[in-house]
N, C-alpha and C positions, 0 to 999 in steps of 0.2 A: 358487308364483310363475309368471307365465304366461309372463314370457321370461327368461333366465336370461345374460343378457349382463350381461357382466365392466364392471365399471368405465374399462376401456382400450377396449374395443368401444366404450360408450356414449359414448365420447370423441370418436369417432370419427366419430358419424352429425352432420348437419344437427338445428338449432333442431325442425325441422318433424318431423324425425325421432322427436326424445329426445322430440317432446309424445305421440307416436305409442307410443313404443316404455315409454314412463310409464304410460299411459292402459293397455297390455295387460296391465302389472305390479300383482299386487297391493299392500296395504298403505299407500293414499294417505293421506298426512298430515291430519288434520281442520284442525291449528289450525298453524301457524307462526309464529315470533315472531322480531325481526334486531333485533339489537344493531349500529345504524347505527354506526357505528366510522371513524374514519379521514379526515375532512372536512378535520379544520387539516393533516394531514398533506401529503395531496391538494394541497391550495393550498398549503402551503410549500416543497412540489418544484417550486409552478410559479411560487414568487415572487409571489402573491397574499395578499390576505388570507384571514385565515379564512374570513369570510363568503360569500368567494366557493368554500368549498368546499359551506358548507352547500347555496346554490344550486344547485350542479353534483349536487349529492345528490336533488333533487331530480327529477331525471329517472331517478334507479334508483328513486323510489317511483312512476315514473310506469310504470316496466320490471314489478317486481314485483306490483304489482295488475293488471296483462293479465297476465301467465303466470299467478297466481294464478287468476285471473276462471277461463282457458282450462281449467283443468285440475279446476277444483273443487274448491276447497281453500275448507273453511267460514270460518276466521280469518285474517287478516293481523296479527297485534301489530308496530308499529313503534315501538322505545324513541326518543321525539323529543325529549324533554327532561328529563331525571334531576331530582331534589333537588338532587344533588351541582355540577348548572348552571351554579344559583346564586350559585357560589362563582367564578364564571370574571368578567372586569372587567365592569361594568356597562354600559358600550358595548357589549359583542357580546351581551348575556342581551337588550337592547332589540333589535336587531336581529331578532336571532332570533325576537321576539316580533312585530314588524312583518312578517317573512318567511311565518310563521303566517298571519297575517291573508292576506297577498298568495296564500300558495298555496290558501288555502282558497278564494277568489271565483275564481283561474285555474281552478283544478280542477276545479269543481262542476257544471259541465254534464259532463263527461266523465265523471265520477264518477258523475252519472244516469243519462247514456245506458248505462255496463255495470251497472248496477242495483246500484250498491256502496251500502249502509247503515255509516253511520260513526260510530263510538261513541269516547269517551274514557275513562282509566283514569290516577287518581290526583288529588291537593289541587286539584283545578281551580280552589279560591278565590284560588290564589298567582300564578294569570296574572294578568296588566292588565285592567281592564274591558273595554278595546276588544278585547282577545283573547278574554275568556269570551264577549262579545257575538255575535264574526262566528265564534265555535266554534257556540254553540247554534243560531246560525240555520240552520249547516250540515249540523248533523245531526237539524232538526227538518223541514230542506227533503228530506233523503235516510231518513226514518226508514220510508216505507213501503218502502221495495225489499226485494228477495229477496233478491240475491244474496251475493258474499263480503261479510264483517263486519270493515270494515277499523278496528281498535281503536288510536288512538295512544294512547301513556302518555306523558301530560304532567304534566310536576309529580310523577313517579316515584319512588318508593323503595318497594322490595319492603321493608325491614323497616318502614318509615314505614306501609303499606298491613297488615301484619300487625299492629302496634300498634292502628292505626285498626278490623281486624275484630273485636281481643281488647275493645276499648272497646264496641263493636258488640253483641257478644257479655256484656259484662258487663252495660249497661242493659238487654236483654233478660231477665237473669237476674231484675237487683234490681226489677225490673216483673212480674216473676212470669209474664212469656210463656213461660219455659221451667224446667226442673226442670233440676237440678245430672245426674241420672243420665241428662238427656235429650239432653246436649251431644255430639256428635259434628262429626267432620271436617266433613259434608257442612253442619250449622249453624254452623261457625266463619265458613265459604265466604262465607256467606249476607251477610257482615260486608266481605269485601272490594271492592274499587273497581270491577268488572266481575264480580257474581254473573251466574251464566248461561251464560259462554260456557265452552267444555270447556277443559282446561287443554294446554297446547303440547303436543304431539308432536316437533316438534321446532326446538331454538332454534339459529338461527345467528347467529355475531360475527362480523364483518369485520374484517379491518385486522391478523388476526395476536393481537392480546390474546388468553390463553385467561384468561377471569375471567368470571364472572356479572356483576359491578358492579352490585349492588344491584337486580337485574331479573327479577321474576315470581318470588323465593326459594320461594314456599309451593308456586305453580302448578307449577314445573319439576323437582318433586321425584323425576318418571322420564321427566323429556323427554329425548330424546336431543339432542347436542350435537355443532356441527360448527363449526369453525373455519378459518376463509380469510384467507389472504394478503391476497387482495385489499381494496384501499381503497373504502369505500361507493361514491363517485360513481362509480365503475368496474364494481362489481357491475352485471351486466345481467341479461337473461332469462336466459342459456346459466347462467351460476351458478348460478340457483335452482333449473332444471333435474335441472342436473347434484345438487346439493344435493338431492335428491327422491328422483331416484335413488338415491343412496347411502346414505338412510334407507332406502326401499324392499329393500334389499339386507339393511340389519342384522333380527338376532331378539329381539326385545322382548319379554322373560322375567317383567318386573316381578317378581323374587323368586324365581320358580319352577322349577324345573326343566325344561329342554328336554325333548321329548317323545319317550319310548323308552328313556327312565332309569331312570324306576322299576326294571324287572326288574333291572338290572343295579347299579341301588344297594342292594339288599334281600341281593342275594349277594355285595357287597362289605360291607352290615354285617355278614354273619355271622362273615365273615373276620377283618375288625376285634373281635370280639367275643370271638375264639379267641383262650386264655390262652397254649396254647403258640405260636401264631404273635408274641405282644406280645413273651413273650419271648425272643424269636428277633431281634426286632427291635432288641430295646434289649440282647441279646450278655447276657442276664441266664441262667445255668446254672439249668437243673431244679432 
């Protein structure tokens, strides 16, 4: 790691600093993914409606695609609209659907000029037509750019999205594109809502909930996980920052043992392996 500042150091420096003091650390995050969290809350501290939290949300996704952009971070995933939605009163699921629309045409010069490419993830048929409408346009207007791959998941449910890869995955079978012994992870993949992009490194939730809720189950199966107090519309730059850092910090083992174990786990099997040491252990007499 190329600087080795503490969590309270890093606390400590300017925005312009922690981009600084990120950029000299290794292990930058490829894909990132936020569980928007905490919007009705947001507004019901302030005596508003909900909806007026979702809008104020809207300026942390305007926050985290520039730190993103700046820092090089290949994915953005933002969970903007679950399955589970749905189920909230039918005046704010419209709303919300109207607000889509409205941020997608605010957005979209801004969104070319940092050369953001904008992809979507999940039933897209369960939007409104005027919502899949002013979706496609926007990501057929931003589909040549380079840079961050900003992926909302609308219409989301990570087990709805495994179902959908297993179906995927089963016409593939009974068409004979693929053999029973030929199935692996990487062609289950192939079946879910955004094949292509790497799977998260690391997911963060806002607002205090620690729970997945149904979001990227298959994708996040060794993302690491960070959890914040703070309320979405509140999350700014310094958050994801700092959130970067603090991934940068942990050792991502994926199963394995840290390095320099070996030797010292090989002379600790033999130990384990000695009859008189067991029973010494377990007060069992010769």
């Amino acid at each position: 790691m190329a600087s080795a500042l503490d969590s309270e150091s890093l606390a400590k420096l300017t925005d312009e600093q922690l981009f600084a003091a990120i950029g000299k650390r290794d292990g930058l995050p490829r894909h990132i993914a936020v569980i928007m969290d905490g919007n009705g809350r947001w507004a019901r501290k302030r005596h508003l409606p909900r909806v007026a939290g979702h809008r104020a949300g809207r300026h942390s996704v305007r926050r985290c695609v520039e730190a993103c952009g700046r820092l090089g971070i290949e994915v953005l995933t933002l969970y903007t609209f679950s399955q589970e939605n749905f189920n909230r009163p039918r005046a704010e699921v419209s709303a919300l659907w109207r607000f889509l629309q409205e941020t997608l045409a605010a957005e979209l010069d801004d969104l070319m000029d940092k050369k953001v490419r904008l992809v979507a993830s999940g039933d897209l048929t369960q939007l409104p037509d005027t919502a899949q409408q002013a979706l496609a346009r926007v990501i057929d207007t931003l589909s040549g750019n380079t840079g961050l791959v900003l992926n909302l998941a609308l219409a989301y449910g990570g087990r709805q999205e495994i179902v959908h890869a297993a179906l995927q995955l089963s016409k593939r079978l009974q068409a004979g594109e693929l053999r029973p012994d030929e199935v692996t992870e990487a062609e289950f993949s192939r079946g879910l809502y955004s094949p292509g992009l790497p799977d998260p490194d690391l997911v963060i939730r806002t607002s205090g909930e620690a729970r997945l809720s149904n979001f990227l189950l298959w994708q996040s199966a060794y993302s690491e996980l960070l959890i914040t107090p703070v309320l979405w519309p509140d999350f700014n730059e310094r958050d994801l920052l700092l959130a970067v850092a603090d991934y940068q910090a942990r050792e991502r083992r994926f199963g394995a043992l840290p390095e320099g174990c070996e030797g010292s786990l090989d002379q600790g099997r033999q130990s384990l392996l000695d009859p008189a040491r067991w029973k010494r252990l377990l007060k069992v007499r010769p």
